[in-house]
N, C-alpha and C positions, 0 to 999 in steps of 0.2 A: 536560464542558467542551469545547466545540468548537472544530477549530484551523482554523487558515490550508490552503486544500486548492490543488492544481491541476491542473487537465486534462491529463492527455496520453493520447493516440488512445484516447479514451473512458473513462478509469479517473481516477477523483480521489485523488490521492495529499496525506496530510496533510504539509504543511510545516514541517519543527519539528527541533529539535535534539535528541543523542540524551539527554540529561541529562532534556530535556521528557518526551519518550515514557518513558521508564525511569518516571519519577514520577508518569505517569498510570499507567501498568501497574502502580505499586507501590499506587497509589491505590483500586483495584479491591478491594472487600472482600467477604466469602463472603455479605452482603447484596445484592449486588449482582446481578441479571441476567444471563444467560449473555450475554459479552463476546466476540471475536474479533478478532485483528489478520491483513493479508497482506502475504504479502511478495512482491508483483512482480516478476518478472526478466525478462530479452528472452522467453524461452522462454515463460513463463506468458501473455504480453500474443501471440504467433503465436497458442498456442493456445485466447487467449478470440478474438481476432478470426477463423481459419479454423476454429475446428472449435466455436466457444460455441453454435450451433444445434445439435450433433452431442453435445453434454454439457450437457442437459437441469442449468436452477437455476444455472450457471457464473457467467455474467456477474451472476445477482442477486445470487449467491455476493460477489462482488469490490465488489458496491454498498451491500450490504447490512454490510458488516464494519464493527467501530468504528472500526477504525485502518486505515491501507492508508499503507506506507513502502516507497521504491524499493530494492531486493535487488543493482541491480547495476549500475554502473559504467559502462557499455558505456549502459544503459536512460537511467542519467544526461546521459550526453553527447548521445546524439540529440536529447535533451530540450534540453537546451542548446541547439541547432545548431537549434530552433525558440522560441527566446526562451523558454523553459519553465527553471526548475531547482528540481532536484530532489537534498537532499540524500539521499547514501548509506547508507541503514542494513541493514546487511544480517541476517538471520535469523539465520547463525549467530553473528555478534558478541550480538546481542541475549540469545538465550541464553548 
Protein backbone atom coordinates (compact mmCIF):
# COMPACT_ATOMS: atom_id res chain seq x y z
CA UNK A 1 0.00 0.00 0.00
CA UNK A 2 1.76 3.12 -1.08
CA UNK A 3 1.97 6.27 1.05
CA UNK A 4 2.32 10.02 0.70
CA UNK A 5 6.30 10.42 -0.03
CA UNK A 6 8.56 13.81 -0.06
CA UNK A 7 11.70 14.80 -1.40
CA UNK A 8 14.27 16.16 0.51
CA UNK A 9 18.04 16.59 -0.92
CA UNK A 10 17.32 13.53 -2.92
CA UNK A 11 15.75 10.84 -0.50
CA UNK A 12 11.96 10.27 -0.46
CA UNK A 13 10.70 10.08 2.79
CA UNK A 14 7.05 8.45 3.46
CA UNK A 15 4.63 10.73 4.97
CA UNK A 16 2.48 9.21 7.54
CA UNK A 17 1.56 9.00 11.17
CA UNK A 18 3.17 6.88 13.56
CA UNK A 19 -0.10 4.54 14.35
CA UNK A 20 -0.05 4.29 10.13
CA UNK A 21 3.52 2.93 9.92
CA UNK A 22 3.14 0.62 13.12
CA UNK A 23 0.10 -1.05 11.00
CA UNK A 24 1.75 -1.42 7.98
CA UNK A 25 4.83 -3.09 9.83
CA UNK A 26 2.35 -5.11 11.75
CA UNK A 27 0.69 -5.92 8.46
CA UNK A 28 3.81 -7.67 6.89
CA UNK A 29 3.21 -11.42 7.24
CA UNK A 30 6.06 -14.41 7.02
CA UNK A 31 4.29 -14.48 3.19
CA UNK A 32 5.52 -11.71 2.35
CA UNK A 33 8.83 -10.77 0.53
CA UNK A 34 11.74 -9.55 2.32
CA UNK A 35 10.71 -5.92 3.37
CA UNK A 36 13.06 -3.01 4.77
CA UNK A 37 12.32 0.31 6.52
CA UNK A 38 15.31 3.50 7.13
CA UNK A 39 15.60 5.55 9.21
CA UNK A 40 17.31 8.97 8.10
CA UNK A 41 19.16 11.14 10.31
CA UNK A 42 21.29 14.46 9.44
CA UNK A 43 24.27 12.08 9.82
CA UNK A 44 23.04 9.38 7.36
CA UNK A 45 21.81 12.09 4.56
CA UNK A 46 26.16 13.88 4.98
CA UNK A 47 27.07 10.56 4.37
CA UNK A 48 24.85 9.32 1.32
CA UNK A 49 25.59 12.71 -0.32
CA UNK A 50 29.63 13.02 0.37
CA UNK A 51 30.81 9.74 0.53
CA UNK A 52 27.44 7.50 -1.38
CA UNK A 53 30.10 7.05 -4.46
CA UNK A 54 32.64 5.95 -1.93
CA UNK A 55 29.97 3.22 -0.39
CA UNK A 56 29.15 1.17 -3.41
CA UNK A 57 24.75 0.15 -3.40
CA UNK A 58 24.21 3.20 -0.61
CA UNK A 59 22.02 5.49 -2.22
CA UNK A 60 20.01 2.43 -4.07
CA UNK A 61 20.12 1.14 -0.55
CA UNK A 62 17.80 4.32 0.68
CA UNK A 63 15.80 4.12 -2.64
CA UNK A 64 15.26 0.93 -2.74
CA UNK A 65 13.67 0.25 0.98
CA UNK A 66 9.92 0.02 1.51
CA UNK A 67 9.47 2.56 4.03
CA UNK A 68 11.95 5.55 4.61
CA UNK A 69 10.83 7.86 7.90
CA UNK A 70 12.83 10.97 9.23
CA UNK A 71 15.01 9.77 12.58
CA UNK A 72 15.68 13.16 13.59
CA UNK A 73 14.43 16.38 14.57
CA UNK A 74 17.23 18.79 13.68
CA UNK A 75 16.58 16.74 9.65
CA UNK A 76 12.87 17.84 10.35
CA UNK A 77 13.23 21.38 10.71
CA UNK A 78 15.72 22.11 7.81
CA UNK A 79 13.01 20.48 5.97
CA UNK A 80 10.60 22.80 7.28
CA UNK A 81 12.80 25.91 6.72
CA UNK A 82 12.33 24.61 2.73
CA UNK A 83 8.70 24.21 2.67
CA UNK A 84 9.16 20.24 3.11
CA UNK A 85 7.73 18.55 6.38
CA UNK A 86 8.44 15.74 7.59
CA UNK A 87 7.08 13.91 10.50
CA UNK A 88 9.48 12.61 13.43
CA UNK A 89 9.58 9.02 13.76
CA UNK A 90 12.50 7.91 15.18
CA UNK A 91 14.03 4.24 15.19
CA UNK A 92 14.51 3.94 18.55
CA UNK A 93 10.75 4.92 19.39
CA UNK A 94 9.75 2.50 16.79
CA UNK A 95 11.20 -0.25 18.25
Amino acid sequence: MPTERENFLDVSFDVLPVDRLVSRIEAVSSDTPFQYLVTPNVDHLVRLHRRGADVPGLAEAYRSADLCVCDSKVLARLAKWRGVTLPVITGSDLT
